[in-house]
LUMLUM-55813 format. One record per residue: residue in three letters; chain; x, y, z of N, C-alpha, C, CB in turn; residue number from 0. Coordinates in nm, 2 decimals, decimal comma, padded with zeros to 4 digits. Each point is the difference from the previous one (the first is absolute). Glycine has a CB too. Layout:
% LUMLUM-55813
<r residuo="ALA" cadena="A" n_xx="X" n_yy="Y" n_zz="Z" ca_xx="X" ca_yy="Y" ca_zz="Z" c_xx="X" c_yy="Y" c_zz="Z" cb_xx="X" cb_yy="Y" cb_zz="Z" num="NUM"/>
...
END
This chain:
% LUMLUM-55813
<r residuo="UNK" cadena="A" n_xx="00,33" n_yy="00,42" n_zz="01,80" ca_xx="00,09" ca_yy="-00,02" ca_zz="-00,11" c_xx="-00,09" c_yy="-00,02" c_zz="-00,12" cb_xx="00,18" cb_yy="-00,11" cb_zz="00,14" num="0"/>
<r residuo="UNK" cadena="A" n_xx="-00,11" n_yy="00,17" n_zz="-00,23" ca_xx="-00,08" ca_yy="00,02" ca_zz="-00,15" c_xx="00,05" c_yy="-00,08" c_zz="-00,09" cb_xx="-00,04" cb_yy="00,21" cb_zz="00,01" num="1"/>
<r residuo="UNK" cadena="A" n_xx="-00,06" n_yy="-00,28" n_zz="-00,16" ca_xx="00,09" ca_yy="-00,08" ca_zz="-00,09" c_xx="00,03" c_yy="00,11" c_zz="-00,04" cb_xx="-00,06" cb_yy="-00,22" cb_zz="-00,06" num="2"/>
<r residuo="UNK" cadena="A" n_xx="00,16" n_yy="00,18" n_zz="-00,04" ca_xx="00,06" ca_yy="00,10" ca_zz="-00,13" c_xx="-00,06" c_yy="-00,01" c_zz="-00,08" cb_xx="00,19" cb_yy="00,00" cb_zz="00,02" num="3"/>
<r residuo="UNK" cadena="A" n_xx="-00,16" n_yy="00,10" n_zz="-00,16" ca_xx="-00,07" ca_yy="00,00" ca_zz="-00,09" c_xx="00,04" c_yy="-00,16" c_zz="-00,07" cb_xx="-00,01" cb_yy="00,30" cb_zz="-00,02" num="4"/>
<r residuo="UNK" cadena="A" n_xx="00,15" n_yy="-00,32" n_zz="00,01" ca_xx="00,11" ca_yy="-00,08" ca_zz="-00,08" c_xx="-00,08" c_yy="-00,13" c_zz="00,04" cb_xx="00,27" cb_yy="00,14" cb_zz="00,01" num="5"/>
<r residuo="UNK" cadena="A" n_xx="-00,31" n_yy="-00,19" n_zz="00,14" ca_xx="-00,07" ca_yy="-00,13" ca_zz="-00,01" c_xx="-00,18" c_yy="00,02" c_zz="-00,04" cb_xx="00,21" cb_yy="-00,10" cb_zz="00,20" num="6"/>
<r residuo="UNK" cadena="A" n_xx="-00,28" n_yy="00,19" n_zz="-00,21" ca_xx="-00,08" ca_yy="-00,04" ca_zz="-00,09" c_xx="00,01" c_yy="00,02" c_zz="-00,13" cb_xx="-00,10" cb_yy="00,01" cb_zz="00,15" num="7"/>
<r residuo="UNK" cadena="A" n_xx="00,25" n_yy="00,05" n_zz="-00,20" ca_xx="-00,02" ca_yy="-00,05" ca_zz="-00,15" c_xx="00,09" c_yy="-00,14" c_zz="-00,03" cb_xx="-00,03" cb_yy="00,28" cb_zz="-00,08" num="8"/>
<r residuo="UNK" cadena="A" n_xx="00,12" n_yy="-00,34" n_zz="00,18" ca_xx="00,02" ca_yy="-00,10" ca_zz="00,00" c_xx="-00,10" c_yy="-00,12" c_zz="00,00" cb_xx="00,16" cb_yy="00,12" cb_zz="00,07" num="9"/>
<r residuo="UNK" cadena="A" n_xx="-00,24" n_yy="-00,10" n_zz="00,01" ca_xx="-00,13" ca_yy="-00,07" ca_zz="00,00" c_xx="-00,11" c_yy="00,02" c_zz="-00,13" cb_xx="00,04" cb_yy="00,02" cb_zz="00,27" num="10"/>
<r residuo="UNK" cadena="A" n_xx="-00,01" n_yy="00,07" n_zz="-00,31" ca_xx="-00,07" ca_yy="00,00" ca_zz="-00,16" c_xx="00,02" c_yy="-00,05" c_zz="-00,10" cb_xx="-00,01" cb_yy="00,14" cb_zz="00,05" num="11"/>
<r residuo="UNK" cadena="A" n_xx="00,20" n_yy="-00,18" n_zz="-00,03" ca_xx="00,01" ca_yy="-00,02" ca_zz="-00,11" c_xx="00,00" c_yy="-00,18" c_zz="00,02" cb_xx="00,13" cb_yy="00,26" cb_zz="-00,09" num="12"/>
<r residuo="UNK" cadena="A" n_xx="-00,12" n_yy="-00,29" n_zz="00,18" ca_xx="00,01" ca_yy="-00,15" ca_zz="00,04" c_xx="-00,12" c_yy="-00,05" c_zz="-00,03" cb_xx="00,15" cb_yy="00,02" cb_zz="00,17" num="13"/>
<r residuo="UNK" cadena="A" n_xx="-00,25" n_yy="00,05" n_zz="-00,11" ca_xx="-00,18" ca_yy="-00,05" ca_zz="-00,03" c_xx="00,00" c_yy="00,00" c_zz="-00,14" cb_xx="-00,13" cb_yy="00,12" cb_zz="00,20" num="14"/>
<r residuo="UNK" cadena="A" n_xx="00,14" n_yy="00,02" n_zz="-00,29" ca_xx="00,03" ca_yy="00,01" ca_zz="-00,15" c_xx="00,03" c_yy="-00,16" c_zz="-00,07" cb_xx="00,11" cb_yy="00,25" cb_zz="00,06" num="15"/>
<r residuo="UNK" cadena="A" n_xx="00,02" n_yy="-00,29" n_zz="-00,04" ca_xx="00,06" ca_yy="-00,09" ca_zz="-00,04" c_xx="-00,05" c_yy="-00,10" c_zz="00,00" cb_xx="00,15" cb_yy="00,10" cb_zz="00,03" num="16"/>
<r residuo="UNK" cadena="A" n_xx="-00,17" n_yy="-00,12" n_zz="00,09" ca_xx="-00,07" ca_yy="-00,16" ca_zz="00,04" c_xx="-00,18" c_yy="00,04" c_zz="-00,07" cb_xx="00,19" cb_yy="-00,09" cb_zz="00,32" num="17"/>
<r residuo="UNK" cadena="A" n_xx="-00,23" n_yy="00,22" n_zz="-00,31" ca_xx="-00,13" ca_yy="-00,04" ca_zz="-00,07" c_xx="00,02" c_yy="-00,05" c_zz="-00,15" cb_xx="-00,11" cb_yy="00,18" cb_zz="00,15" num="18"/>
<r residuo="UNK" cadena="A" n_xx="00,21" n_yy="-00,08" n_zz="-00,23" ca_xx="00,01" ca_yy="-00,06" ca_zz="-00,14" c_xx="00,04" c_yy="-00,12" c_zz="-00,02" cb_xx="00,02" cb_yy="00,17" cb_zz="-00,05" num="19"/>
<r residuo="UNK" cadena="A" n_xx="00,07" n_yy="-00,23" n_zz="00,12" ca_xx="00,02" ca_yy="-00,13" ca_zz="-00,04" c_xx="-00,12" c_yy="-00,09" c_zz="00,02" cb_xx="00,24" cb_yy="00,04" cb_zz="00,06" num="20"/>
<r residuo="UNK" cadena="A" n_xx="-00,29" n_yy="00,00" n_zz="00,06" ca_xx="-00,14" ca_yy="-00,14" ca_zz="00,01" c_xx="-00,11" c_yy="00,02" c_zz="-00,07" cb_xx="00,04" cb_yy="-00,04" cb_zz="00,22" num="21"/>
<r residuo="UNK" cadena="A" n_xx="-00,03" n_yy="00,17" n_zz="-00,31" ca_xx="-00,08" ca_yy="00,00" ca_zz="-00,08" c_xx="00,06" c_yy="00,01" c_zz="-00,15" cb_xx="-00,15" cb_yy="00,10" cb_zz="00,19" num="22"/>
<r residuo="UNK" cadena="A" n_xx="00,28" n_yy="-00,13" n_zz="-00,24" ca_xx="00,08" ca_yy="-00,08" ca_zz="-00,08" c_xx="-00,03" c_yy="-00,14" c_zz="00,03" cb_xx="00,18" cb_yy="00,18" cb_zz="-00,02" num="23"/>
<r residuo="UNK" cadena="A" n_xx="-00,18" n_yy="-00,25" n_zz="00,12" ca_xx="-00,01" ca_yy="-00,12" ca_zz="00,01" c_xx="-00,14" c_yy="-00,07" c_zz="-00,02" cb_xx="00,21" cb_yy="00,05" cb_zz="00,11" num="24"/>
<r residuo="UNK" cadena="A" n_xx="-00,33" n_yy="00,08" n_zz="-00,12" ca_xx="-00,10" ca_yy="-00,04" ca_zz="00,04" c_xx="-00,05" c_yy="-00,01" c_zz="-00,16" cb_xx="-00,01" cb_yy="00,11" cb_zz="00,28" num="25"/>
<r residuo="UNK" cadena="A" n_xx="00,06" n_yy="00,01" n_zz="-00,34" ca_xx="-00,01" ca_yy="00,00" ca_zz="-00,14" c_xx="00,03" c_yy="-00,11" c_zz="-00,08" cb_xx="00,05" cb_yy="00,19" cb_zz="00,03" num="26"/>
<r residuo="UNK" cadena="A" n_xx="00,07" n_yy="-00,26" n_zz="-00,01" ca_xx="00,03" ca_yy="-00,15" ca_zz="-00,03" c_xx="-00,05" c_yy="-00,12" c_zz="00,04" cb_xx="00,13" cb_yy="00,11" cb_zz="-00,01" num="27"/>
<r residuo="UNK" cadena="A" n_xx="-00,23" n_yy="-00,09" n_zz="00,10" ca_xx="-00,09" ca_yy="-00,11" ca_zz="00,02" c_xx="-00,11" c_yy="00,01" c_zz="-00,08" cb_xx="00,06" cb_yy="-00,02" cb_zz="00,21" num="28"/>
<r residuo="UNK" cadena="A" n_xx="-00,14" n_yy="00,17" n_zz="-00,23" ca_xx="-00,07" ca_yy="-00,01" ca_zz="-00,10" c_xx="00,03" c_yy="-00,03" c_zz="-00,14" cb_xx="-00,07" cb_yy="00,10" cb_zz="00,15" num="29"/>
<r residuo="UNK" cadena="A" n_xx="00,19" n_yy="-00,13" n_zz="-00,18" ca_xx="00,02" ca_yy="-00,01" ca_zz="-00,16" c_xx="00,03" c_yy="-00,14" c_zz="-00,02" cb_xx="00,10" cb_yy="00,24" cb_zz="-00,05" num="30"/>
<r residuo="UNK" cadena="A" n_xx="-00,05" n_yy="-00,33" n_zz="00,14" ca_xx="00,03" ca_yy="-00,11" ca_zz="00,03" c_xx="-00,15" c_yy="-00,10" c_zz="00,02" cb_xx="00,25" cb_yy="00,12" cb_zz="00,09" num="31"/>
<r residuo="UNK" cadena="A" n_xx="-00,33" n_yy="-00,04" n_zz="00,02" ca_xx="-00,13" ca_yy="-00,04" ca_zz="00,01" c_xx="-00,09" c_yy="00,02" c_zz="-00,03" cb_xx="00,06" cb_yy="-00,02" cb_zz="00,10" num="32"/>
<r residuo="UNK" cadena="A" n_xx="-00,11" n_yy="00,16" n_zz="-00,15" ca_xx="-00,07" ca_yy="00,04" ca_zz="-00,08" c_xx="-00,11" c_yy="00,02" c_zz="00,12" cb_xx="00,08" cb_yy="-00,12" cb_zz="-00,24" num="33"/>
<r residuo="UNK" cadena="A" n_xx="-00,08" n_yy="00,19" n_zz="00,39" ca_xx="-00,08" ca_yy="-00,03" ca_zz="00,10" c_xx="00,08" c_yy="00,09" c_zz="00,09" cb_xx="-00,09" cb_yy="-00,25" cb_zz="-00,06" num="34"/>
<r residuo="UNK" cadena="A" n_xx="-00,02" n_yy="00,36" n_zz="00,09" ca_xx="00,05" ca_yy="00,11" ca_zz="00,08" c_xx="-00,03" c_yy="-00,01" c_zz="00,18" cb_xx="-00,05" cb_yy="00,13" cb_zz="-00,25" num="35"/>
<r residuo="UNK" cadena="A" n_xx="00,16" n_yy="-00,16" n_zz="00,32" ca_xx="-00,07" ca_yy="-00,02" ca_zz="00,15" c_xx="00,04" c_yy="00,15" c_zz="00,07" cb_xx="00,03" cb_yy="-00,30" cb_zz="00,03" num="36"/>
<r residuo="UNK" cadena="A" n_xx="-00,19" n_yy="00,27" n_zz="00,05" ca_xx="-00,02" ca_yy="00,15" ca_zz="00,05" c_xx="00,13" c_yy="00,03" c_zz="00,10" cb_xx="-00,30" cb_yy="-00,01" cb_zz="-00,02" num="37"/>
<r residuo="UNK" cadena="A" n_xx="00,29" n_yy="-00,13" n_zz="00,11" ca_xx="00,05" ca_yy="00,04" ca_zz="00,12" c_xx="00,23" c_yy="00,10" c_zz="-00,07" cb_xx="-00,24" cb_yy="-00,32" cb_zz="00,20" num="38"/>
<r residuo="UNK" cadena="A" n_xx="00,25" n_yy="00,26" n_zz="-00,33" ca_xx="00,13" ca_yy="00,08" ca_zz="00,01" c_xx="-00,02" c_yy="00,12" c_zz="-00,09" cb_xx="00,16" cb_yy="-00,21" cb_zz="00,05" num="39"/>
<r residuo="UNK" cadena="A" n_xx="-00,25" n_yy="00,25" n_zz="-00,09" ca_xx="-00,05" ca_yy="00,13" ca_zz="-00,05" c_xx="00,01" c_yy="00,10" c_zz="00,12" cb_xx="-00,17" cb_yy="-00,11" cb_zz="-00,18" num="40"/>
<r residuo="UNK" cadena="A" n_xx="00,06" n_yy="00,06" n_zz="00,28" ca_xx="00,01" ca_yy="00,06" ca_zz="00,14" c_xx="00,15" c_yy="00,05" c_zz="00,02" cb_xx="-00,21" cb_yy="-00,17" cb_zz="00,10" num="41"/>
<r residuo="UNK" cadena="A" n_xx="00,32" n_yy="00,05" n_zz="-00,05" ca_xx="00,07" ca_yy="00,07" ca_zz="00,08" c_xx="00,08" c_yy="00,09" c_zz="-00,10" cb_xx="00,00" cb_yy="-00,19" cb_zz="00,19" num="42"/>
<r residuo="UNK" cadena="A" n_xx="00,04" n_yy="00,17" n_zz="-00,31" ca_xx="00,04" ca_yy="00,04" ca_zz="-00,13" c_xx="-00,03" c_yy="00,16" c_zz="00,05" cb_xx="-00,06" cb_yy="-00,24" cb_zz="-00,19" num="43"/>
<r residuo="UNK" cadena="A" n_xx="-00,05" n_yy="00,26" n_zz="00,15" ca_xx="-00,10" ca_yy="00,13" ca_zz="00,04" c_xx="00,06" c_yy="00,10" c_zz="00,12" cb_xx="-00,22" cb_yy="-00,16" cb_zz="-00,07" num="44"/>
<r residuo="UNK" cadena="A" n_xx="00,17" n_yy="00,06" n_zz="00,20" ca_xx="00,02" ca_yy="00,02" ca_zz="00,16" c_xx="00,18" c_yy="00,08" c_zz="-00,01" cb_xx="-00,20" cb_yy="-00,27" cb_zz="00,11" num="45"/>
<r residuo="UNK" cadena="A" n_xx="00,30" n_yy="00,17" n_zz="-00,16" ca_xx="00,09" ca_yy="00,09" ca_zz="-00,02" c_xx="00,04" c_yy="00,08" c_zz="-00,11" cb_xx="00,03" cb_yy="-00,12" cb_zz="00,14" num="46"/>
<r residuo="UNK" cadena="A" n_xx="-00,04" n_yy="00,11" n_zz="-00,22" ca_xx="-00,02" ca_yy="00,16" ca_zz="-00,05" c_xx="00,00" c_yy="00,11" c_zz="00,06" cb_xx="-00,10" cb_yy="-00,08" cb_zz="-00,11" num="47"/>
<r residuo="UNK" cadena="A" n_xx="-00,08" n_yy="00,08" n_zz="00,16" ca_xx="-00,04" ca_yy="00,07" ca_zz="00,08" c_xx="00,07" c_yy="00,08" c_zz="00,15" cb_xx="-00,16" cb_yy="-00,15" cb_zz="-00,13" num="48"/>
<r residuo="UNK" cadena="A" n_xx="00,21" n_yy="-00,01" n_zz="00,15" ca_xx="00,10" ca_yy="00,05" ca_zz="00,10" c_xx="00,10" c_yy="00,12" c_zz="00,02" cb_xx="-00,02" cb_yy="-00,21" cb_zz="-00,01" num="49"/>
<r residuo="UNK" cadena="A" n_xx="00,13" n_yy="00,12" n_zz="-00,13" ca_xx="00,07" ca_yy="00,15" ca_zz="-00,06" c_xx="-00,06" c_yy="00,10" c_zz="-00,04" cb_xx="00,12" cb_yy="-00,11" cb_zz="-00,06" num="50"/>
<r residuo="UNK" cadena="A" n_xx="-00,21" n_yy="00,14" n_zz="00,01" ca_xx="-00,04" ca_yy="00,09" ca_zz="00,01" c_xx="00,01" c_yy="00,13" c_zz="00,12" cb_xx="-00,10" cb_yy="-00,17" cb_zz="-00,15" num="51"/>
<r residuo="UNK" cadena="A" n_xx="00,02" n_yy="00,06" n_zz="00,28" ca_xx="-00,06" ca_yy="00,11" ca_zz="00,11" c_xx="00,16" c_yy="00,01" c_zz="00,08" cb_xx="-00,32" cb_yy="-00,09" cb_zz="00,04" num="52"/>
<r residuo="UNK" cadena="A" n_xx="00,43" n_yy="00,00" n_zz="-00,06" ca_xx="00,11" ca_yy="-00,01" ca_zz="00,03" c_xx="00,10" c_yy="00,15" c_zz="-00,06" cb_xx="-00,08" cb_yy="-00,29" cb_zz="00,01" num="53"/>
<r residuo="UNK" cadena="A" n_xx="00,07" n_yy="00,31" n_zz="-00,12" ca_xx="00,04" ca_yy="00,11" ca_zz="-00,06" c_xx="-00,07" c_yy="00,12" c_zz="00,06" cb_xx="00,05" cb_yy="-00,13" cb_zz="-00,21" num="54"/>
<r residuo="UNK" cadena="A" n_xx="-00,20" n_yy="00,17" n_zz="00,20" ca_xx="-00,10" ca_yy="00,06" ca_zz="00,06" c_xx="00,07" c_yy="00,06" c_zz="00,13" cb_xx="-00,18" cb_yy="-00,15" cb_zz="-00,11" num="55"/>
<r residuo="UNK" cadena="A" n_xx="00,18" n_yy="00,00" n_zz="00,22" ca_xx="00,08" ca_yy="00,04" ca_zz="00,15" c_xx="00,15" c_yy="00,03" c_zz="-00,03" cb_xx="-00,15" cb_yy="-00,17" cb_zz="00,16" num="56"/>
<r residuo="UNK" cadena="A" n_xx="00,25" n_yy="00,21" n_zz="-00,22" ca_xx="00,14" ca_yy="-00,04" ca_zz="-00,07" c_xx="-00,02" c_yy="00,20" c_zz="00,01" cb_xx="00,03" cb_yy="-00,32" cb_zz="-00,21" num="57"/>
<r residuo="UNK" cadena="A" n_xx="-00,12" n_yy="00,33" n_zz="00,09" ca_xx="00,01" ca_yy="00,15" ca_zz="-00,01" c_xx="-00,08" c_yy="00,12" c_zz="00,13" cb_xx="00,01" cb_yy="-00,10" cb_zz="-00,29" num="58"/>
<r residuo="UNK" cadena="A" n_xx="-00,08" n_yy="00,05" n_zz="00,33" ca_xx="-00,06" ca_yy="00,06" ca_zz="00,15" c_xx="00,16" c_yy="00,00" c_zz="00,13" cb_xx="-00,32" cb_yy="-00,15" cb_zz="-00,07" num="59"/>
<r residuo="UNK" cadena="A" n_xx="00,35" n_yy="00,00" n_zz="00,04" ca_xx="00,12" ca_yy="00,07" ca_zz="00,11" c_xx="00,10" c_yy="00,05" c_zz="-00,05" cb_xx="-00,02" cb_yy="-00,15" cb_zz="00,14" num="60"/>
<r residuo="UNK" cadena="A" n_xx="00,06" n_yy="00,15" n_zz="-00,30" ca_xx="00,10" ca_yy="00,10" ca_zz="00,00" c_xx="-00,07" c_yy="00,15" c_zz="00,03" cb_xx="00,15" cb_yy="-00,16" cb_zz="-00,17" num="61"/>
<r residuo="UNK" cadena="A" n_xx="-00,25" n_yy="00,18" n_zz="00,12" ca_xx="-00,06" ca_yy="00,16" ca_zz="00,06" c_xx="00,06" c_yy="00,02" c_zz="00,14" cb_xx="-00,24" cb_yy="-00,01" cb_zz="-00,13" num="62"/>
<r residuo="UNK" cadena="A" n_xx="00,18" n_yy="-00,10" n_zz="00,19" ca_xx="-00,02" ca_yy="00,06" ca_zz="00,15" c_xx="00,18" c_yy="00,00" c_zz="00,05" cb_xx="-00,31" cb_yy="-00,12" cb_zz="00,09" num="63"/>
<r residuo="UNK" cadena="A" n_xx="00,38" n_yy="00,03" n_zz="-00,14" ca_xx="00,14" ca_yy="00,03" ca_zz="00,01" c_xx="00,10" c_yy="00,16" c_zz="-00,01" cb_xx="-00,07" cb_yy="-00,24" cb_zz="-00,10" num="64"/>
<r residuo="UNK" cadena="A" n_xx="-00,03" n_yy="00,25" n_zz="-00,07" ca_xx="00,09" ca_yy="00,13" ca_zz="-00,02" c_xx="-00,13" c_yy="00,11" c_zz="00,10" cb_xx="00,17" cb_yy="-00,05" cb_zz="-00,32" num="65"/>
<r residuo="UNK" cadena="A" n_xx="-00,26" n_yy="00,04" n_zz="00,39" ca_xx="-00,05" ca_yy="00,12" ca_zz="00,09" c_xx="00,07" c_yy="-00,02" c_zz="00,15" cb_xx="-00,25" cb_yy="00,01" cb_zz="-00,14" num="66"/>
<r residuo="UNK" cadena="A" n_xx="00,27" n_yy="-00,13" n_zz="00,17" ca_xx="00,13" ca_yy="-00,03" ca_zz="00,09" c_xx="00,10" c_yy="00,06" c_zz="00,02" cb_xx="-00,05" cb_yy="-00,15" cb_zz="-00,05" num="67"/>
<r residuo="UNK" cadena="A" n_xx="00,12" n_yy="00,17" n_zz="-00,11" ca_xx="00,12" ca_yy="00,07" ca_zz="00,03" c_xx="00,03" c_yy="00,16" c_zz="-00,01" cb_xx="00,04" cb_yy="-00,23" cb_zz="-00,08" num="68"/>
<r residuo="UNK" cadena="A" n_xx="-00,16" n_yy="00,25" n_zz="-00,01" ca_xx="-00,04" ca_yy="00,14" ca_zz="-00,02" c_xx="-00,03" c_yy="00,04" c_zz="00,16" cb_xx="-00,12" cb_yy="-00,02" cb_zz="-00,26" num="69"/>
<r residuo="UNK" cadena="A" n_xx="00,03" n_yy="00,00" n_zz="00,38" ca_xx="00,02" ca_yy="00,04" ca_zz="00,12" c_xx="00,15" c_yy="-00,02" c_zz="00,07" cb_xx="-00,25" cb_yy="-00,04" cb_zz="00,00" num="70"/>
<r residuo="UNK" cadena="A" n_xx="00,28" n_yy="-00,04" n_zz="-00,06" ca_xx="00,13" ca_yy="-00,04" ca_zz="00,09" c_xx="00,15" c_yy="00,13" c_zz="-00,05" cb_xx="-00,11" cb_yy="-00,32" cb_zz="00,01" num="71"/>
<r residuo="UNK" cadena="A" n_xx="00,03" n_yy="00,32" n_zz="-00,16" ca_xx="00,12" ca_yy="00,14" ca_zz="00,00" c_xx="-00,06" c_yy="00,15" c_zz="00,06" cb_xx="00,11" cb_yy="-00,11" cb_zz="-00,24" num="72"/>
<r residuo="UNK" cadena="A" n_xx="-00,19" n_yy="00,12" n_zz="00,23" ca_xx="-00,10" ca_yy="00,12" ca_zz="00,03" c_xx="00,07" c_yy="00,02" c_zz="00,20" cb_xx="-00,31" cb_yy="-00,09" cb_zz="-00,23" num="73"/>
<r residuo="UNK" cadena="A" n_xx="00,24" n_yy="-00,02" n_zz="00,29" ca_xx="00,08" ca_yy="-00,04" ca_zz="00,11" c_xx="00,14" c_yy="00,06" c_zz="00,03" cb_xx="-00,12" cb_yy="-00,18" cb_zz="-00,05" num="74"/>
<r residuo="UNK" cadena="A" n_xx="00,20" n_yy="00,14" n_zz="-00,03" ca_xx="00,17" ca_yy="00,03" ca_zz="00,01" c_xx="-00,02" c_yy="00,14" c_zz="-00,02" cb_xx="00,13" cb_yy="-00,21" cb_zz="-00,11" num="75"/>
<r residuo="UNK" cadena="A" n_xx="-00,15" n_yy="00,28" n_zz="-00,01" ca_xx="-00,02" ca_yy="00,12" ca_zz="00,00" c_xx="-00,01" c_yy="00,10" c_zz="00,11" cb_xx="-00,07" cb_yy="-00,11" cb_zz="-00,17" num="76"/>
<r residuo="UNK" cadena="A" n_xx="-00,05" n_yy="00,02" n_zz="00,22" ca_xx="-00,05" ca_yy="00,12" ca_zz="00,13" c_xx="00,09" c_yy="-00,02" c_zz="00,10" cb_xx="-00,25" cb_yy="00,00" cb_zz="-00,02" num="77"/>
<r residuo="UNK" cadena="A" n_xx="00,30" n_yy="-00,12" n_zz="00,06" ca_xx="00,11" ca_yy="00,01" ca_zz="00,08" c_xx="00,12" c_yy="00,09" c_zz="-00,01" cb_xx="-00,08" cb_yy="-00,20" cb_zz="00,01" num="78"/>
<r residuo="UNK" cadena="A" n_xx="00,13" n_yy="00,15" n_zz="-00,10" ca_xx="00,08" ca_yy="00,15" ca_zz="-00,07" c_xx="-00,03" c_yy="00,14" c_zz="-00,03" cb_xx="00,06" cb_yy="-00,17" cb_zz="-00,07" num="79"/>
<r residuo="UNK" cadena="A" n_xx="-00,18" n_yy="00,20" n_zz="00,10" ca_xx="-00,02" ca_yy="00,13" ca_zz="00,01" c_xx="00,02" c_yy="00,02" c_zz="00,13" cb_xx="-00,15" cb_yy="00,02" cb_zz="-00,17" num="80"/>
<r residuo="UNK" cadena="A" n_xx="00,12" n_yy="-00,11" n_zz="00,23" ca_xx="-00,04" ca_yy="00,08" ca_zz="00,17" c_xx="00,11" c_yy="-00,01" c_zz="00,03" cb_xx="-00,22" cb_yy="-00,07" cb_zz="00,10" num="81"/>
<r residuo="UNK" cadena="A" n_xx="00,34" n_yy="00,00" n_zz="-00,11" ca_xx="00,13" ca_yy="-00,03" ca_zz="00,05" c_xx="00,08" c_yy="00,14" c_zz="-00,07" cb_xx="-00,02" cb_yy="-00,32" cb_zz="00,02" num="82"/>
<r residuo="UNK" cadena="A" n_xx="-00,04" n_yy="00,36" n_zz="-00,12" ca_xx="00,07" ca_yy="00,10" ca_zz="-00,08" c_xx="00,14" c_yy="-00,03" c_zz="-00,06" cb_xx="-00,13" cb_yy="00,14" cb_zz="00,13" num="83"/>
<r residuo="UNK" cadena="A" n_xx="00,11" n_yy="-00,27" n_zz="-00,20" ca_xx="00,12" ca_yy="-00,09" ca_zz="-00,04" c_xx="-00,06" c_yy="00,11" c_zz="-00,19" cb_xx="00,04" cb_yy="-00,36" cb_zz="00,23" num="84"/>
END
């Protein structure tokens, strides 16, 4: 069994979200504190990144989806030739 395209771009956009906010929230510590901590730059970053490679895998399985279905009509076809439908 294969994911779909739809849950890694679901998973993109979730990583997405939650990265900008913690790096909205991270932003507001620095203006409040004046004091940049590495450790929520990191994860800030880490997901981004995420979404990123999330979108990346998102568009690889829709490929391999539509070459899926492209054999699968090619498939029917030949059946129907040989049946002489």
């Amino acid at each position: 069994m294969r994911i779909k395209s739809g849950v890694f771009y679901w998973l993109s956009v979730a990583s997405g979200a939650v990265g900008m906010l913690y790096a909205l929230g991270f932003a507001g510590s620095i203006e409040a504190l004046g004091v940049i901590s590495d450790t929520d730059f990191i994860i800030a970053m880490v997901l981004l990144l995420l979404a990123l490679f999330f979108a990346q895998l998102g568009d690889h399985a829709a490929e391999r989806e539509k070459q899926h279905i492209g054999l699968a009509v090619t498939e029917d076809r030949e059946e129907n030739a040989r049946r002489g439908a």
